[in-house]
C-alpha positions in Angstrom: 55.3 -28.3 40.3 55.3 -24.3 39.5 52.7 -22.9 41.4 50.5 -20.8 39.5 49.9 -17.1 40.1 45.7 -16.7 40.4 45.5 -13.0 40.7 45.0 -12.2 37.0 42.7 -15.5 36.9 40.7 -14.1 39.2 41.0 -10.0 38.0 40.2 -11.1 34.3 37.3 -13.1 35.8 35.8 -10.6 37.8 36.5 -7.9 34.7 34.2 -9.9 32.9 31.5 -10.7 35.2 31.1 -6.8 35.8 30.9 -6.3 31.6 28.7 -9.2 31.5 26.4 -7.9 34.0 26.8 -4.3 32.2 25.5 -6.0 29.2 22.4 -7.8 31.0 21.4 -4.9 32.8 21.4 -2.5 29.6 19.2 -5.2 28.0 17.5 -5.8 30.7 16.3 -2.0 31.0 15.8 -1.7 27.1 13.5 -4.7 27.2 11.7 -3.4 30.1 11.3 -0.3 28.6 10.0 -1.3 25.3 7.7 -4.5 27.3 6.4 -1.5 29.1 5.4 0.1 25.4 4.3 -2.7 23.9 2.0 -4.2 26.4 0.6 -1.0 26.7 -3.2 -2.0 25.4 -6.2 1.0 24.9 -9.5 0.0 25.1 -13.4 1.6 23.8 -16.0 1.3 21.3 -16.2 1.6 17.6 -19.3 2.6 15.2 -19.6 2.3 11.8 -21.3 3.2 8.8 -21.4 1.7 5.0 -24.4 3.1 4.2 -23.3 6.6 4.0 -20.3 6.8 1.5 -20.1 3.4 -0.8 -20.2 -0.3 -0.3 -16.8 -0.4 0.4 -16.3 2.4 2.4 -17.5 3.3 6.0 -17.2 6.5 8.4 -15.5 4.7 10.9 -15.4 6.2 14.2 -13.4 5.0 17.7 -14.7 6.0 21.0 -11.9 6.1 23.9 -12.7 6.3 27.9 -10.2 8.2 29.6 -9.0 7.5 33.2 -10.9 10.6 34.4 -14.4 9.1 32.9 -14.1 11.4 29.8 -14.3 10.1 26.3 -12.2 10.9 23.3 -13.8 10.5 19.8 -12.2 10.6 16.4 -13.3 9.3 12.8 -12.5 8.7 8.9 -13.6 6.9 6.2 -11.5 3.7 5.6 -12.0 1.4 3.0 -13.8 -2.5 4.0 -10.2 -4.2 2.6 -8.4 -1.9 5.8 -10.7 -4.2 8.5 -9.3 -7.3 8.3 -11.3 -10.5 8.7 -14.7 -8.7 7.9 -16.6 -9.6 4.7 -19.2 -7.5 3.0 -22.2 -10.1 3.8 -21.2 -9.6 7.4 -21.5 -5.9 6.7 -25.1 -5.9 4.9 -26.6 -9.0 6.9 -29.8 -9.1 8.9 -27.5 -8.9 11.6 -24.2 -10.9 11.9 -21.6 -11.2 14.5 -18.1 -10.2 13.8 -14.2 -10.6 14.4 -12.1 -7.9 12.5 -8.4 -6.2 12.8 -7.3 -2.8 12.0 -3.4 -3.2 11.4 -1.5 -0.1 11.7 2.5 0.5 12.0 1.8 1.8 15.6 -0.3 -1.3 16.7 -3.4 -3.2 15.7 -6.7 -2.8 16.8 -8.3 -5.4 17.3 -12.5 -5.3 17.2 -15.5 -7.2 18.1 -18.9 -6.3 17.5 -21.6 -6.4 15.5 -23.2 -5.4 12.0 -26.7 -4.4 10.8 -28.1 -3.5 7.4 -24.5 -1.5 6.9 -24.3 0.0 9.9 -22.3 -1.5 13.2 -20.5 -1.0 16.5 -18.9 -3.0 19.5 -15.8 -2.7 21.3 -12.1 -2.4 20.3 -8.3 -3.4 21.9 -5.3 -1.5 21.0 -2.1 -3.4 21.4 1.1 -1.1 20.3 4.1 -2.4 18.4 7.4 -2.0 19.6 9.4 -2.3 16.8 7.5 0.8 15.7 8.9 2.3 19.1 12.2 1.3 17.7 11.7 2.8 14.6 10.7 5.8 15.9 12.9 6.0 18.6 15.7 5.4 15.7 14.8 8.8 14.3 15.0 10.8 17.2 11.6 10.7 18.8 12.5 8.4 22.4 9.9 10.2 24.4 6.9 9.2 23.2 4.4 9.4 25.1 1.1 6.4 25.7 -1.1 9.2 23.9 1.2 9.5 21.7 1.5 5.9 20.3 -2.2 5.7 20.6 -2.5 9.2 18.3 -0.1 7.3 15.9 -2.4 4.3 15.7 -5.6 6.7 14.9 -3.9 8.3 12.4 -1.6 5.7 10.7 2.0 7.3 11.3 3.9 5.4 9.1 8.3 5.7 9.8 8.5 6.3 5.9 6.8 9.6 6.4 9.6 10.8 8.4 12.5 9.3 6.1 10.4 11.0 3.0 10.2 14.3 4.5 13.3 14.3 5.9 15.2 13.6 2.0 12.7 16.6 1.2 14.6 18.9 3.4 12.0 18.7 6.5 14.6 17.5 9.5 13.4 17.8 12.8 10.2 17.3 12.9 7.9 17.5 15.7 5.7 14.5 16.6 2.2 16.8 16.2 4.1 17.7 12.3 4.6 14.1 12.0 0.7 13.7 12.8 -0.4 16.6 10.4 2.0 15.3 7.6 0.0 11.6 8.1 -3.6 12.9 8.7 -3.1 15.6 5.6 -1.0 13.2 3.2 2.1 15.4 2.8 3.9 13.5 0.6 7.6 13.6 -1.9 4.9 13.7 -5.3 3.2 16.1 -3.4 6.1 18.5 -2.4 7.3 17.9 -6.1 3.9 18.8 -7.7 4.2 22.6 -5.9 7.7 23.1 -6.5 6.8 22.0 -10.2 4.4 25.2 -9.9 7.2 27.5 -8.7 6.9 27.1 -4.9 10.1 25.6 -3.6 11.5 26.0 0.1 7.9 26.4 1.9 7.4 26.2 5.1 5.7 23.2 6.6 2.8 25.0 7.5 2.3 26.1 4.1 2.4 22.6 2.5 0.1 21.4 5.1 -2.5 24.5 4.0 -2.3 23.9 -0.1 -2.7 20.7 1.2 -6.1 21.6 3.2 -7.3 23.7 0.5 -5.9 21.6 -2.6 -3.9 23.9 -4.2 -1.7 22.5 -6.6 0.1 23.1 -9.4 -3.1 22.5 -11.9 -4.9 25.2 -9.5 -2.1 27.5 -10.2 -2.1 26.9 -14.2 -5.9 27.5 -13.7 -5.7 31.2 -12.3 -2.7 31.9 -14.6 -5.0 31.0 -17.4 -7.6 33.5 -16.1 -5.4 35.9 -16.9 -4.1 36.9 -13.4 -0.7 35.9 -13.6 1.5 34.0 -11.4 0.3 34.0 -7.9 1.8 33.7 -4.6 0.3 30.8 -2.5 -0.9 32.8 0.2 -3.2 34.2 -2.5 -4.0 30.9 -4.5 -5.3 29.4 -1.2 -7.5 32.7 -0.7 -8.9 32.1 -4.1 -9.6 28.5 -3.1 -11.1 28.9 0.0 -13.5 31.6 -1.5 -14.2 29.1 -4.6 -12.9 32.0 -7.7 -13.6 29.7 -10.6 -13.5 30.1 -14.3 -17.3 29.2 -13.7 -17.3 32.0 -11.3 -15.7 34.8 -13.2 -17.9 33.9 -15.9 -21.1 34.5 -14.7 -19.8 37.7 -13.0 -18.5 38.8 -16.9 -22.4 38.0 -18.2 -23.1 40.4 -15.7 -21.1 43.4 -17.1 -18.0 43.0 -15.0 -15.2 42.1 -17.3 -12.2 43.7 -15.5 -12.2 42.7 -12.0 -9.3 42.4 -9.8 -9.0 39.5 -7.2 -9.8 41.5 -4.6 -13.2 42.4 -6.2 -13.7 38.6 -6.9 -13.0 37.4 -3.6 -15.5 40.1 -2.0 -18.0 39.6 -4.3 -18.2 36.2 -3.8 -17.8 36.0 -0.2 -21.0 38.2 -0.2 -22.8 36.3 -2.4 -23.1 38.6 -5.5 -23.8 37.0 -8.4 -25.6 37.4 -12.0 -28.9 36.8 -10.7 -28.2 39.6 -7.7 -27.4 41.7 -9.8 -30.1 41.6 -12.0 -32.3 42.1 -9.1 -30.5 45.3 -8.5 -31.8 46.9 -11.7 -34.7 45.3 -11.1 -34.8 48.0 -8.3 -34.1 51.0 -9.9 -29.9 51.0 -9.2 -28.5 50.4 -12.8 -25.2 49.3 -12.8 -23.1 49.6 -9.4 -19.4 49.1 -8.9 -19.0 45.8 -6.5 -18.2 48.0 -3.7 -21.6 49.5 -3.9 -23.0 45.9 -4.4 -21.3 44.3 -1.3 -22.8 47.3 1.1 -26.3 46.2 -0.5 -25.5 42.7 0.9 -24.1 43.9 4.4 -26.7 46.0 4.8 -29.7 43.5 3.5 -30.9 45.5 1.1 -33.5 43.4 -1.1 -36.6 44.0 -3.2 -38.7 42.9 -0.2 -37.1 45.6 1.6 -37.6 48.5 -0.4 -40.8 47.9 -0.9 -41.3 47.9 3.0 -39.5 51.2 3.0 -41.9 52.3 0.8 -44.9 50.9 3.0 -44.0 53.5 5.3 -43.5 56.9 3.0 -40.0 56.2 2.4 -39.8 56.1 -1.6 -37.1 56.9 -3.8 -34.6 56.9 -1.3 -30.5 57.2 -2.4 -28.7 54.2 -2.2 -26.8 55.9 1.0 -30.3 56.3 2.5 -31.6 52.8 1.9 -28.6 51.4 3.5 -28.0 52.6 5.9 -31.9 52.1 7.3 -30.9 48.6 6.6 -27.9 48.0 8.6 -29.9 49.9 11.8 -32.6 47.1 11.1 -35.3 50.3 10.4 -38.8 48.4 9.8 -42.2 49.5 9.5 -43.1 47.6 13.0 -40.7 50.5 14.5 -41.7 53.3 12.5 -45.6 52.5 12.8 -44.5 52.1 16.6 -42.9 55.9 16.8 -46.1 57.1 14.6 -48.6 55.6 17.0 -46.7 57.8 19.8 -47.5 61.2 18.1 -45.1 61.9 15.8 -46.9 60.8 12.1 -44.2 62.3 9.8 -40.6 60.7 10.6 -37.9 61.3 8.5 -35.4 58.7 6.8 -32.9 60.2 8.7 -34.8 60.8 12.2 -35.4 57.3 11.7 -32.2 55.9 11.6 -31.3 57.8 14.8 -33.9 57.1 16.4 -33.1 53.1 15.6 -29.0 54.0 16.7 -30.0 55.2 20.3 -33.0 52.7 20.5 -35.8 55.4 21.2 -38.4 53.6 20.1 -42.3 53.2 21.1 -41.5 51.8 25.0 -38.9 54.6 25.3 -41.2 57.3 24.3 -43.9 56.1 26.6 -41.4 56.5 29.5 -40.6 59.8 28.9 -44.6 61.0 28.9 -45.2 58.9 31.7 -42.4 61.0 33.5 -44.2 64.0 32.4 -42.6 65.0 29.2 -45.4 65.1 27.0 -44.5 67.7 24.9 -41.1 66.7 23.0 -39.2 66.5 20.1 -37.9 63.5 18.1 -34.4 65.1 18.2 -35.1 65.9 22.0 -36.3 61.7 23.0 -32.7 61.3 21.1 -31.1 63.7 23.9 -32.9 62.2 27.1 -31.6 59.3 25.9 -27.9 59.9 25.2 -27.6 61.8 28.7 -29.5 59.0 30.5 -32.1 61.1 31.6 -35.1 58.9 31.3 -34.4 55.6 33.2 
């Protein structure tokens, strides 16, 4: 009989019992590493309210202990069809018991608790799911951390978000984008609606502010219709944030101001002039002021109530300089009738309001003739107290 030759035999053999353990022990560590993931459970305590928005939608709220004792704490409103397993009797009852799920890509929450009259609370279990850890890992994000898969359950990160901005031209983005892009809805239709509008290649931080503030392309037909043109969005989302309406330009154009600029708008309104202020400037003697004269009015707090304490005190028919400028030093009779009772019955607009800037007032003055000086000046009290003089 040929004798056969086992060395190959035994090389092949032992070839493929190192490939085959090769093979186990990279699926061994991938399984470990996602098992590690995915039985990763979070734990705390949910409230809710129905009672505050609509029937079918509650300010839902989750309440997370940390390792350290702290608590984290983060809320929306989600609709009653999101919390699986709970009815609306349960939600309205006398009080009732319940079982419910919130399902997200990231994991599922599941809840136990109760409800009252609307309102409800009890405790909550996160489990994560690891084929979204696949998914995610997939795309280029393998180091997520436990917070971070917990942050993508709060928030709903869906893998579609990614894929969606990423065929928009937004590659490589970081996990806390991916999080504003979920929590702030940054979506295709809505990239589409802004380049519709003239606003193409923006940065991510830009989309996520239009978003913020919603400026869209309606918005920027609106203020193109008001006859300011085409606007950049750094200026659209001004106008937003400050509320420049047609509503708003309106009343300021029953007011005499036809012709304003932006800027003029967006100071006038963040200071609150209106029709109606206006009107009570006339009502005060000022006729018609440009808005720049109108905004110091504000910042300086000048009212009707205030001139006529102004007036209380012998100061009538003061220029608008005058007036406020012994508003924004807080002049008022308490501290003139305070400086009058030291002496000195005839102060000056102008004394007063440098009396107010170095704070000489009645105390002061009583300090300085205590010390002996009983025989001074308001300009000289103003001295001793620049130089210190008078502790």
């Amino acid at each position: 009989m040929k004798k056969i030759n086992k060395l190959p035999y035994l090389i092949g053999l032992a070839l493929l019992s190192l490939t085959t353990l090769s093979v186990v022990s990279v699926f061994v560590l991938t399984t470990n590493w996602t098992t590690v993931h995915a039985q990763q459970t979070f734990a705390g305590e949910w409230v809710a309210d129905f009672t505050e928005k609509s029937e079918d939608k509650a300010y839902f709220r989750i309440i997370r202990r940390t390792e350290r004792g702290n608590s984290d704490s983060s809320g929306n409103n989600i609709s009653l069809n999101d919390l699986q397993g709970l009815t609306r009797e349960q939600v309205f009852s006398a009080k009732s018991d319940v079982n419910f799920r919130l399902v997200r890509e990231a994991g599922t929450f599941q809840c136990e608790g109760f409800f009252k009259e609307g309102k409800g609370a009890g405790i909550w279990n996160l489990t994560i799911n690891p084929s979204f850890i696949s998914a995610m890992k997939s795309r280029g994000y393998d180091n997520l951390t436990d917070e971070n898969l917990f942050t993508s359950a709060m928030v709903d990160v869906k893998v579609k978000t990614i894929d969606d901005l990423k065929a928009a031209g937004y590659n490589d983005l970081s996990f806390n984008k991916v999080v504003e892009a979920s929590i702030f809805k940054i979506t295709p239709e809505f990239i589409a609606d802004l380049k519709s509008a003239g606003f193409e290649n923006l940065a991510f931080k830009d989309l996520v502010e239009a978003r913020i503030f919603k400026v869209d392309s309606q918005f920027a037909k609106q203020v193109e219709s008001m006859g300011f043109g085409i606007q950049p969005l750094k200026k659209l989302i001004e106008l937003k944030i400050h509320k420049i309406t047609p509503e708003y330009i309106q009343d300021m154009k029953t007011a005499g101001f036809d012709n304003l600029t932006l800027k003029e708008l967006v100071d006038a309104r963040i200071f609150k002039i209106d029709s109606q202020f206006v009107k009570d400037v006339k009502g005060m003697g000022f006729g018609t002021l440009p808005i720049k004269d109108l905004v110091q009015m504000r910042i300086s707090h000048i009212t009707p109530e205030f001139i006529k304490q102004m007036q209380s005190i012998g100061f009538s028919d003061l220029p608008l300089k005058d007036l406020n400028e012994l508003g924004l030093h807080k002049v008022t009779p308490e501290f003139i009738n305070g400086i009058k009772a030291e002496g000195f019955s005839v102060v000056s607009p102008r004394e007063a309001i440098n009396l107010k800037i170095f704070n000489v007032d009645q105390e002061f003055i009583r300090k300085v003739k205590a010390k002996g000086f009983t025989d001074v000046t308001l300009k000289q009290l103003v001295d001793l107290r620049i130089h210190n003089i008078i502790k």
